[in-house]
Structures are given as C-alpha cells and as structure tokens.
C-alpha positions as CSV (number, residue, x, y, z in Angstrom):
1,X,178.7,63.9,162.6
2,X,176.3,63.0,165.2
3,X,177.9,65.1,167.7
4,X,177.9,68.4,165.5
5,X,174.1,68.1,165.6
6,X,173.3,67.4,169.0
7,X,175.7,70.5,169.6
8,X,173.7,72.7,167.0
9,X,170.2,71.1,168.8
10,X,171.2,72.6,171.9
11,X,171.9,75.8,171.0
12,X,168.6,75.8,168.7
13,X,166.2,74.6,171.7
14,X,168.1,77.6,174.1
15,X,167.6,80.2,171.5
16,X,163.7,79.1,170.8
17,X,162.8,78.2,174.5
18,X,164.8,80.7,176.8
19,X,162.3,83.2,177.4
20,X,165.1,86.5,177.4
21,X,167.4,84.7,174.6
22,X,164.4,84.3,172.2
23,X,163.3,88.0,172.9
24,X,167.0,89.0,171.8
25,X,167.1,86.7,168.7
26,X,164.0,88.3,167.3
27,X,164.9,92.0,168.2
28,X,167.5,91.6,166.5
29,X,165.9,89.9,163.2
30,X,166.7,86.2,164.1
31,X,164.0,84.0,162.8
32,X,163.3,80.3,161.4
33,X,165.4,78.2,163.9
34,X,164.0,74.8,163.5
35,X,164.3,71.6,165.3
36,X,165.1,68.4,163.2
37,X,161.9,65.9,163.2
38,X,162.1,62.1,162.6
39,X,159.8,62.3,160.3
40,X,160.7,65.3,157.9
41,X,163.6,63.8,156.2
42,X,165.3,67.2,155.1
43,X,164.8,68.5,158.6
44,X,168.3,68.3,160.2
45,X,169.6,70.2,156.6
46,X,167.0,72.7,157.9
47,X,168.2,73.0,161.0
48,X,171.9,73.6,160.5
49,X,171.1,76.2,157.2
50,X,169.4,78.4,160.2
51,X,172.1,78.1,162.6
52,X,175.0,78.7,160.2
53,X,173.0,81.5,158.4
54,X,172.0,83.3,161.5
55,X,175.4,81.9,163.4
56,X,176.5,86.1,163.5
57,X,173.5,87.3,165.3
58,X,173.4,84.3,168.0
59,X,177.0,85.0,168.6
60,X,176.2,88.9,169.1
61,X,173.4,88.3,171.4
62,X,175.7,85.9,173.0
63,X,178.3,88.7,173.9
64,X,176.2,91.3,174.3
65,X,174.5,89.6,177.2
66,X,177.1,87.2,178.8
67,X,176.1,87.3,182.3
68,X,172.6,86.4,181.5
69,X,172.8,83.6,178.9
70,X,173.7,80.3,179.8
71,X,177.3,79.9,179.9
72,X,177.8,76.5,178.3
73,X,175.5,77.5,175.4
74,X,177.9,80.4,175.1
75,X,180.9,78.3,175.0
76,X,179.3,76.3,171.8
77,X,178.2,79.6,170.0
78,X,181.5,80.5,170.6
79,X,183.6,77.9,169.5
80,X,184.5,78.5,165.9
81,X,185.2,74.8,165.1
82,X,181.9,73.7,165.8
83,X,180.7,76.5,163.3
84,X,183.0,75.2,160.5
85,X,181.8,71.7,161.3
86,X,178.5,72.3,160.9
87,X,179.2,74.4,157.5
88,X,181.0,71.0,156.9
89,X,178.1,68.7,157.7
90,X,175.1,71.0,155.4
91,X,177.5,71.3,152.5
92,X,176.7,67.5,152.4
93,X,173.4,67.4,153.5
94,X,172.2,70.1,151.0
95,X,172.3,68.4,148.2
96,X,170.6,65.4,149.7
97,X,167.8,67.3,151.3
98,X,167.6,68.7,147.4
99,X,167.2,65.7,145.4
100,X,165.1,64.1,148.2
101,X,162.5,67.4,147.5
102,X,162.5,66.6,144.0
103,X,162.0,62.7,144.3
104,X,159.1,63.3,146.8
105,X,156.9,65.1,143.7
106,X,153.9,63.4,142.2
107,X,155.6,63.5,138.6
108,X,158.5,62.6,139.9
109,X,160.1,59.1,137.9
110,X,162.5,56.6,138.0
111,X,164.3,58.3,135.3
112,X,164.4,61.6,138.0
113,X,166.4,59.0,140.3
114,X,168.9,58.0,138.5
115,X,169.8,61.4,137.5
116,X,169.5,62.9,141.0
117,X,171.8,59.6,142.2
118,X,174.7,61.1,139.0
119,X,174.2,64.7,140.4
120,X,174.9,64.1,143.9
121,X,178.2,61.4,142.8
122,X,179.4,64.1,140.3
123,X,179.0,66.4,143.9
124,X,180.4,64.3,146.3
125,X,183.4,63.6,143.7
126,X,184.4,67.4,143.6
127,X,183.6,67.9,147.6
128,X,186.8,68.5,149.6
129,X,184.5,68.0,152.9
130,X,184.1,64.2,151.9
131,X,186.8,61.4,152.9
132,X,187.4,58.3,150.5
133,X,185.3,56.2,153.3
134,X,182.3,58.8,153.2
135,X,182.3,58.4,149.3
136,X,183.1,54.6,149.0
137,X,180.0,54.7,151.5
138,X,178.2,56.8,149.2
139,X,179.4,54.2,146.3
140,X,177.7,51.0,148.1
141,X,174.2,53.0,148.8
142,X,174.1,54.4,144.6
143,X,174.6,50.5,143.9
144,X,172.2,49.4,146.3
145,X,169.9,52.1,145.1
146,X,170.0,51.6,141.4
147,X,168.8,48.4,139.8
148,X,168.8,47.7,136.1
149,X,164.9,48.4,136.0
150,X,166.5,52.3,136.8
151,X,169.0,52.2,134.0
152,X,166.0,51.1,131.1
153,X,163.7,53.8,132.3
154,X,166.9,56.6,132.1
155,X,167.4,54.9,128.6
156,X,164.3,55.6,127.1
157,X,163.7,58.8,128.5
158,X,163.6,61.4,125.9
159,X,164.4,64.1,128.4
160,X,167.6,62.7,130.4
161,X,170.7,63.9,128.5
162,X,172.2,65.4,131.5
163,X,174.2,62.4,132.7
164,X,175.9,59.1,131.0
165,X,175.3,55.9,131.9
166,X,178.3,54.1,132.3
167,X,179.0,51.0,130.3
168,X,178.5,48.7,132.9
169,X,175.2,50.4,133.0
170,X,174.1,50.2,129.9
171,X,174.8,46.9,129.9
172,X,173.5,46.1,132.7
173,X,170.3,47.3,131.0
174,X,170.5,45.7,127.8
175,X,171.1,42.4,129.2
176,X,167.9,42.4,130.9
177,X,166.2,43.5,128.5
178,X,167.7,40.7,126.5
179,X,166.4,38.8,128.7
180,X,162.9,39.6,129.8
181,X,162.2,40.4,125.5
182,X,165.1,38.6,123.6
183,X,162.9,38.0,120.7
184,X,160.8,40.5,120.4
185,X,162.9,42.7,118.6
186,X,162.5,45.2,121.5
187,X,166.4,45.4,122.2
188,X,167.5,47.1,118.8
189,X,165.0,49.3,119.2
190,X,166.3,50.8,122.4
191,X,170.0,50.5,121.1
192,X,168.5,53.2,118.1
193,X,166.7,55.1,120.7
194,X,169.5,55.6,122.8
195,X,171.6,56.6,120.1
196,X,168.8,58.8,118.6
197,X,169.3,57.3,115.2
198,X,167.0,56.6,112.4
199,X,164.3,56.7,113.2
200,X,164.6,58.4,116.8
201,X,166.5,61.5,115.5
C-alpha cells in the first residue's frame, strides 16, 4: 500500500506547508496533520488517522476554494477510493501501532508479546481488509517472532489467561524445558502450574 501513503503524504505536506491552505485548515478547526518519520514506528498509523478523521474538512476547503488550491492536490482529496484505501490501510496498521505502544513500556515482558502477537492474529483472522497472502504473511512473521523461550514465559505467567497456547505451543515449550532441566523436576511443576492444580490453585 505504498502508493496510498505517498498519496496521503502529499496532501498532508500541501495542507501544513501552503501558506493560504494551512490558514483554511485551521479556521476551520483542522489540526494534528502529521508527517510519517523513520524513526517513530507508529508514525505512518498517525498520519493516515489525521487524514481520514479530518478527510471532511480538507475536502470542504478543497471546494470552497478551487481556483486557489492546487489542482492535483484536489484531484486526490477528491477521489473517494483513495479515502476508502486509506481507511483500508489504518484499519491494519492500528492495531500494530497499538501493541507496538504497549511493547515499548518499561514493564513491558515477554509474556506482553506473545499476547499482543494472539490479539493482532485473532484481528487479522476476523479483518475483511486482509487477503490470505497478507495473513499467510502475517503467519511467517508470528513464527519468526515467537520462539519457545516466549511460550515458557506466557506459561508461567500468572496473569496471561487471555489467550491459549496452541498445542504445538505448549509443546514446543515443554520440550525445551525438558531439555534445558529434564531432571530437575522443573517440568511437572510447570505442567501443574499451567493447569492451576494443586498446589497452584
């Protein structure tokens, strides 16, 4: 969707660096268009939730004062499939930029990971913006993403209830844990915990 945001870009720099169209935008209660950044990761979510939010009073200012605003900008304010595209493109960013901000935390764990990685599967699952390429995409970057080491610290997290591990998961986790402390009796200990019987009730 790399065109959708160089479309939304341009529009953003007119509206914040054309002396009469940034006069008009704030008259009429425009404010917090924002340019995406390299190095703000959630910056390009920002930048679209501004546009699309405030897409009625650019398109106003647009009309109201054709002869004076530049007429290719119009053309992209005006075209309504670009709007719907970029609705498209921050219903899936959104929930990234959203899970990113709660990763980035001080307190945030690796137990927070792995149920930020569940929320936005369950999301992307249910989205009718996402094609079976975009979530077997999605798929290959949750595997990458989440190694065993994850799966142990979700396990023995007291608070993490929200989501299941899958059984190839949990396996996953109990084999290396088999592994790294198969005789120290550590492995039924974290079968009762994760079942939260005796005596983790």
């Amino acid at each position: 969707m790399q065109d959708v945001k160089e479309h939304i870009v341009q529009i953003v720099k007119y509206f914040r660096n054309n002396h009469m169209a940034k006069a008009k935008f704030s008259a009429a209660g425009g404010k917090g268009l924002v340019l995406p950044s390299d190095v703000r990761w959630n910056s390009v979510a920002d930048c679209l939730e501004a546009y699309v939010t405030q897409w009625d009073i650019i398109l106003k200012i647009c009309e109201d004062n054709s002869k004076d605003i530049d007429s290719a900008i119009f053309k992209k304010v005006s075209n309504i499939g670009l709007k719907h595209a970029a609705q498209e493109y921050l219903s899936l960013l959104k929930p990234i930029a959203v899970a990113l901000d709660i990763l980035q935390k001080k307190n945030a764990t690796i137990s927070d990971a792995v149920e930020q990685w569940k929320l936005l599967q369950d999301k992307f699952k249910e989205s009718q913006n996402l094609s079976l390429e975009k979530l077997q995409k999605f798929q290959h970057r949750y595997k990458q993403a989440l190694t065993p080491y994850h799966f142990i610290a979700y396990m023995l997290s007291p608070e993490k209830q929200n989501y299941a591990l899958t059984p190839e998961e949990k396996n996953l986790a109990l084999e290396t844990i088999s592994e790294l402390h198969g005789n120290s009796g550590l492995l039924p200990l974290v079968i009762k915990f994760n079942a939260r019987c005796s005596p983790f009730k």
